[in-house]
N, C-alpha and C positions, 0 to 999 in steps of 0.2 A: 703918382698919377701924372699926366701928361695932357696938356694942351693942347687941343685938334681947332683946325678950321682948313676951308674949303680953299684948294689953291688950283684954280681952273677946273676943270673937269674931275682931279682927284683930289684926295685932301691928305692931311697931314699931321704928324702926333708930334708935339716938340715937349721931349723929357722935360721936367723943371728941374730936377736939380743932376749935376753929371752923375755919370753911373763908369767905374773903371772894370774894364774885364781884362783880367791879365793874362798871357800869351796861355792857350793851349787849355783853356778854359772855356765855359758857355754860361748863359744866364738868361733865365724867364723873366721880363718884366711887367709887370701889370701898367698896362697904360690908360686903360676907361674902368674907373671904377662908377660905374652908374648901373640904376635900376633897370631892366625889362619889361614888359608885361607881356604872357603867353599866358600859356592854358596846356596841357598835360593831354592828349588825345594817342586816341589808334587811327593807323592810317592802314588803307587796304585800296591796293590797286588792282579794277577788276581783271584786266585781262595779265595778270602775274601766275595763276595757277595755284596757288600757294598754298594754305589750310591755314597758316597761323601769319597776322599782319605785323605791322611796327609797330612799336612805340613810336612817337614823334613830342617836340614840342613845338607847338604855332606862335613860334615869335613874334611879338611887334616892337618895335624901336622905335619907343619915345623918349632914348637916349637923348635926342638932339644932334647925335653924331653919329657918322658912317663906321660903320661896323666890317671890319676887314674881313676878306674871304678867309677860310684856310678849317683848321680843325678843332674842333667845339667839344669841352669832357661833358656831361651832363651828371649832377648831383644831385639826387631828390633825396629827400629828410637824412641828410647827412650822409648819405651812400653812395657809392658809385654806380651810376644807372646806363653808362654806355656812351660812347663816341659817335660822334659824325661830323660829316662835312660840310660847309656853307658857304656860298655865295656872297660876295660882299650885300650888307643891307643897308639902302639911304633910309634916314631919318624918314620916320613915320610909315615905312613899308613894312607888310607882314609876311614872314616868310614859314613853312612848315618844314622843322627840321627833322629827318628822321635818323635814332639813335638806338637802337636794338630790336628785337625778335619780341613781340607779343607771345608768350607760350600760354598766357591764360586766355586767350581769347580763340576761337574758330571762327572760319567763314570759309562757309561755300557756295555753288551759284548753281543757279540749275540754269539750262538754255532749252529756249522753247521760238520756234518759227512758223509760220502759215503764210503761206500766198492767198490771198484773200481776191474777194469777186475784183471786174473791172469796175473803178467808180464814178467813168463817166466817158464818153466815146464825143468827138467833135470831128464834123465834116465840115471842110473850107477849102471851096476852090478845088473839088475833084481829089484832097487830100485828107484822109483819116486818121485820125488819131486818137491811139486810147489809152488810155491813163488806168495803172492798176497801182497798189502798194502793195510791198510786203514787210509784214510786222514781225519785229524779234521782241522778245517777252525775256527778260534776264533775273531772275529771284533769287536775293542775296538770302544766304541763313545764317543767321548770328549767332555765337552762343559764347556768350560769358560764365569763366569757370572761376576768376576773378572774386576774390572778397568784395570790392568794392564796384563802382559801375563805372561806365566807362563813356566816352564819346567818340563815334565813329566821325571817320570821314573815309567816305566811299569815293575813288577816283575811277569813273566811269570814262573811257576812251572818247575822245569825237572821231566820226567817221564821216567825211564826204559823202553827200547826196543824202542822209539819214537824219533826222530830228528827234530828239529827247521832247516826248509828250505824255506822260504819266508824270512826272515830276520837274516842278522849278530848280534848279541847282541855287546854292546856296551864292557859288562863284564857278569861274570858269577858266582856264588857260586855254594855249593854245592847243593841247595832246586830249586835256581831260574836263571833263566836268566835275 
């Protein structure tokens, strides 16, 4: 194990006892031996086109310490469950890692549009203006083929000028909801 703390802007792991690698050699050391807590989820990005989602796990780090960027094995009930990449994560952030191909699960999306009436017209000063919306309708189909069930997380795109009003998002970045 290895000693971390915060040395300006980035932090740092100091080995506790030396470690020798002799010429022409390489070595994996385990540096943070500490707990996680996440949660085991499918991720599905809508505008990917795709039929079958990811596996992901929804990291959180209450390590107490930063957690280095780079590449992550993931091992569920003793198996090898698939690789990915990650971003470094400060203590207490949660991040969603995504690590292989859902093949038991589908999703598809229907798209639906209408330019709907004008919903209100304003005269000012010899100038008109009229105010119309147009509504997109997007309907995910799930279908779990999966023994077990599962928890989605649907990442719906933001688009300028357009508002998500059928549904609260859980959370939001900057690309998706």
């Amino acid at each position: 194990t290895a000693q971390a703390q915060a040395v300006a802007e980035q932090f740092e792991y100091k080995i506790r006892q030396p470690v020798t690698i002799r010429r022409n050699e390489s070595a994996l050391l385990p540096i943070i031996q500490s707990d996680v807590d996440g949660e085991k989820v499918t991720i599905y990005k809508s505008n990917a086109n795709e039929i079958h989602p990811r596996l992901a796990f929804w990291l959180k780090n209450v390590s107490g310490l930063t957690l280095d960027a780079g590449p992550v094995t993931i091992i569920d009930s003793n198996t090898f469950a698939g690789e990915g990449l990650i971003d470094a994560v400060q203590p207490g952030e949660s991040r969603l890692l995504s690590y292989a191909i859902d093949l038991g699960t589908e999703i598809s999306t229907i798209m639906g549009s209408e330019r709907q009436r004008v919903e209100r017209v304003i005269i000012n000063q010899g100038m008109i203006r009229m105010f119309s919306k147009m509504v997109e309708k997007k309907t995910y189909k799930i279908r779990n083929n999966n023994e077990t069930s599962r928890s989605i997380v649907l990442e719906h795109p933001v688009r300028p000028g357009w508002k998500l009003i059928s549904a609260a998002p859980a959370e939001t970045s900057a690309n998706y909801y």
